[in-house]
N, C-alpha and C positions, 0 to 999 in steps of 0.2 A: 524573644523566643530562640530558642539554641537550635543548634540542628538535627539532634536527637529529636526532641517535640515536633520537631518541626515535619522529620521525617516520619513519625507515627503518627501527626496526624494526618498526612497525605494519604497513609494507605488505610488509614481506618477510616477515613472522609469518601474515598474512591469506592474501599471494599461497600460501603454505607448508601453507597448513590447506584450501587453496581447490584445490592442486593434491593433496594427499591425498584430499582427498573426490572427487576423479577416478579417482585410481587404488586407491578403495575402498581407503583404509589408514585410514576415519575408521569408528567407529564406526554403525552405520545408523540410530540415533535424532539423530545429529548431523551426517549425510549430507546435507544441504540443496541440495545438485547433484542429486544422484540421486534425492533425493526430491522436486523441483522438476518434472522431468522424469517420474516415477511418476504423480504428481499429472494431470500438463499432460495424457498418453497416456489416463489415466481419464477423466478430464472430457470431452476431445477427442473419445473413443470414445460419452462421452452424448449430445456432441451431434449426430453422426453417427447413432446410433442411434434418438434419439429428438429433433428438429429442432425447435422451436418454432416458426420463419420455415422452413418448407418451402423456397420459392424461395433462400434463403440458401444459399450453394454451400459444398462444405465445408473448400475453402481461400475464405474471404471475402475481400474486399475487407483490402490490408494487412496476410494473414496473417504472411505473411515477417517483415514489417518489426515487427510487434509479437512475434513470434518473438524476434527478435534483441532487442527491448527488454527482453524475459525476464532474458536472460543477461546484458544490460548491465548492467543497473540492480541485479539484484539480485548479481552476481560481479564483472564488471569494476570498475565506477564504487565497485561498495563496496569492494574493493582500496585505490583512490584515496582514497577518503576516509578509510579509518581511521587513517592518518596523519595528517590533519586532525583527525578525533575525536580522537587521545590526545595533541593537541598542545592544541587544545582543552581536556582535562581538567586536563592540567598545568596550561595557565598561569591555570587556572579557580581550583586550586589554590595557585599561587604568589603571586598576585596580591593575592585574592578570597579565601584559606583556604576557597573552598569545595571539599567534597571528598563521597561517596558519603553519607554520614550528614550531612549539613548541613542538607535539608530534609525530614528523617525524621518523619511524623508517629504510623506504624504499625509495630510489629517483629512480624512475623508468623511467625518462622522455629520458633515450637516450634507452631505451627497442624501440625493435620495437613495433610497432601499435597495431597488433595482442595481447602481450603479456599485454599491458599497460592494455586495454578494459577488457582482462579477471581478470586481479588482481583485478581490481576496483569492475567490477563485483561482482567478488565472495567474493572480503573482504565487499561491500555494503550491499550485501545479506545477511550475516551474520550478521552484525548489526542489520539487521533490522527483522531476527529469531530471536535473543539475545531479541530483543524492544519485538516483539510479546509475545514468553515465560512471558516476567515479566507482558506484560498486563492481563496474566490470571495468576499468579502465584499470587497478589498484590491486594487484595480487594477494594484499593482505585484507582486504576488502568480499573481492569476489571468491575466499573461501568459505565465507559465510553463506553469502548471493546462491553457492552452490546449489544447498537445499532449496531452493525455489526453482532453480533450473532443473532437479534430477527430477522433477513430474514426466510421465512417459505417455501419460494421455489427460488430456484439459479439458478438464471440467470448474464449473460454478467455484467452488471452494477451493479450487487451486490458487485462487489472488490473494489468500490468507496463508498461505504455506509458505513460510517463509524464517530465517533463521531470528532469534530475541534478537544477536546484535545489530540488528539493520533497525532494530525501534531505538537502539542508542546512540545511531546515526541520525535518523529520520530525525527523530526528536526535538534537538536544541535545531536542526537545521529548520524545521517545521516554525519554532518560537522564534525564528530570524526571521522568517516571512512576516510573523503578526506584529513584531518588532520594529518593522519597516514602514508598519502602517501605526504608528506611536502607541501598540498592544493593542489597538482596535482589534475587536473581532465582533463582527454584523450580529445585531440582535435573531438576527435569522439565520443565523449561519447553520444549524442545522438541515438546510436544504442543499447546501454543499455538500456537508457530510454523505447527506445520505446520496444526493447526486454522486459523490465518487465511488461510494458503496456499488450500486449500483452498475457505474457503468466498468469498476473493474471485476465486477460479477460477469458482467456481459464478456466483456475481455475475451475470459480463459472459458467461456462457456464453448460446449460443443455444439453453436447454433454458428450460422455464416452471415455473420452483416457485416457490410461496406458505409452503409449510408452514403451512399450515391457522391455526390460534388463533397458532402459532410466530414469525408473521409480526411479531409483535408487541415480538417479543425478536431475532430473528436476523434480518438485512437477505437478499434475496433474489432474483434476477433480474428478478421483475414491475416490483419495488419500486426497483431500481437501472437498469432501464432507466431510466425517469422520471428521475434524476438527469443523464442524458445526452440528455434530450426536449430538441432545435434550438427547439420552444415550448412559452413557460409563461405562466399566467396572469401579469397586469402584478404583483401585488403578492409575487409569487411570481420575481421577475424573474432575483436574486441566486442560484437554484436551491434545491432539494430533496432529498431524500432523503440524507444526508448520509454515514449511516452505513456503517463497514468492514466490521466483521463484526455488528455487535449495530444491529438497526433502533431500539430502545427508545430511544436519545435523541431521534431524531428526532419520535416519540412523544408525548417528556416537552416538549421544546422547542417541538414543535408545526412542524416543519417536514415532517411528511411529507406526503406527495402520489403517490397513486393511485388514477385517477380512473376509467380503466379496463383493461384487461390484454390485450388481443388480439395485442399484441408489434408493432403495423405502423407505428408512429410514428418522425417521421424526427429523425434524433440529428445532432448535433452545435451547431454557435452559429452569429448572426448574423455572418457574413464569414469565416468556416470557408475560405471559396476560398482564401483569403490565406493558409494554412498551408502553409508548405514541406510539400514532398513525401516528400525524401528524408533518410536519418535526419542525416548530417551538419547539415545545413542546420536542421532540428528541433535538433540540439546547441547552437547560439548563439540561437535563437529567445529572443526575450522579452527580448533586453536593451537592446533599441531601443523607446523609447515610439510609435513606428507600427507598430511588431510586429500 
């Protein structure tokens, strides 16, 4: 197979699985449209019900447009790219003989169920704190990260608003985790997925949870506003709070930071003005160094 085939049929495979899971012909642990959506109406109903920012309206500032980033980022833009991914793998492999067992250091597949979910998990997790960190550590990185930052008030669908090139980071970085594990990935791993759906819904919602001693293993909206706080201490400058789903690295790393929790502190970066507005114009963001 060349890598032309190879790339249409990625996206005709994805577009194919993408429009099944619309017209419910996919199974519903593997529904990720419809449980995207299940998700977003839960959370959206917590926050409406129980408000952390009272005065926060319950379409915020942006709601729309981080709406729309939902669906882009995590159906559209992923269409597009999985053709890129499995052209990516091949020529990874043609090249390089690298292939899903090449950087294997764990075979976990006769673990029980229980044990598999969590390894994945939490070695996934870590990856993708490891991704976050360099998106703000990396000037040509964090111009992108930008759009995720210029949210001015956090809400549910803010954990999808985020720039396409950070899914061509996240990406092969993501296939390095499952790689790790010789391309294992848990016949249930859809409970992850949607476990991190979720709790980065919870995240950026406008409800207030700590989860008591938990706070300590699971990242949480107190803890994740702070990562989007417009001010930080100077030594603190490169940001905070790091974590996706699991607060524990930031912990272990020593970057966390919450100093205190009232929810009124104002989000976004110095020169936030300068952020297009509209998502188009957000779509080529960051590949200009005045950006």
């Amino acid at each position: 197979m060349d890598y032309i085939e190879a790339f249409i049929n990625a996206i005709s495979g994805t577009l194919d699985w993408t429009w099944r899971s619309i017209t419910f012909d996919v199974a519903w642990y593997n529904n990720y449209f419809w449980g995207l959506i299940l998700i977003s109406l839960i959370v959206w109903g917590l926050e409406i019900l129980f408000p952390w920012r009272k005065h926060q309206s319950i379409f915020r500032k942006d709601f729309w447009l981080d709406t729309f980033y939902m669906f882009f980022n995590f159906f559209i833009f992923a269409i597009v790219i999985s053709g890129f991914y499995k052209v990516f793998q091949l020529f990874s492999l043609d090249v390089f003989g690298i292939e899903a067992t090449s950087f294997a250091i764990i075979d976990i597949n006769q673990w029980p169920m229980w044990s598999q979910l969590l390894v994945f998990f939490v070695l996934s997790d870590f990856v993708q704190w490891f991704t976050h960190v360099l998106l703000h550590r990396f000037d040509v990185l964090w111009r992108f990260h930008k759009v995720h930052h210029s949210v001015k008030e956090m809400g549910f669908a803010a954990h999808l608003r985020y720039h396409w090139m950070e899914n061509v980071l996240y990406k092969p970085l993501k296939l390095l985790a499952v790689m790790l594990l010789g391309g294992f990935e848990p016949e249930q791993a859809f409970i992850v997925h949607f476990a991190a759906i979720s709790i980065g819904h919870l995240n950026h919602a406008n409800i207030k949870l700590s989860y008591g001693p938990l706070k300590y293993v699971f990242n949480n909206p107190v803890m994740h506003l702070y990562h989007h706080a417009y001010s930080l201490p100077k030594e603190k400058s490169y940001g905070v709070n790091f974590g996706i789903s699991l607060s524990l690295w930031d912990y272990i790393f020593k970057t966390n930071y919450v100093p205190e929790d009232s929810g009124t502190i104002e989000l976004g970066y110095e020169g936030d003005e300068k952020m297009s507005k509209g998502f188009l114009r957000q779509l080529f963001y960051g590949f200009r160094k005045k950006d």
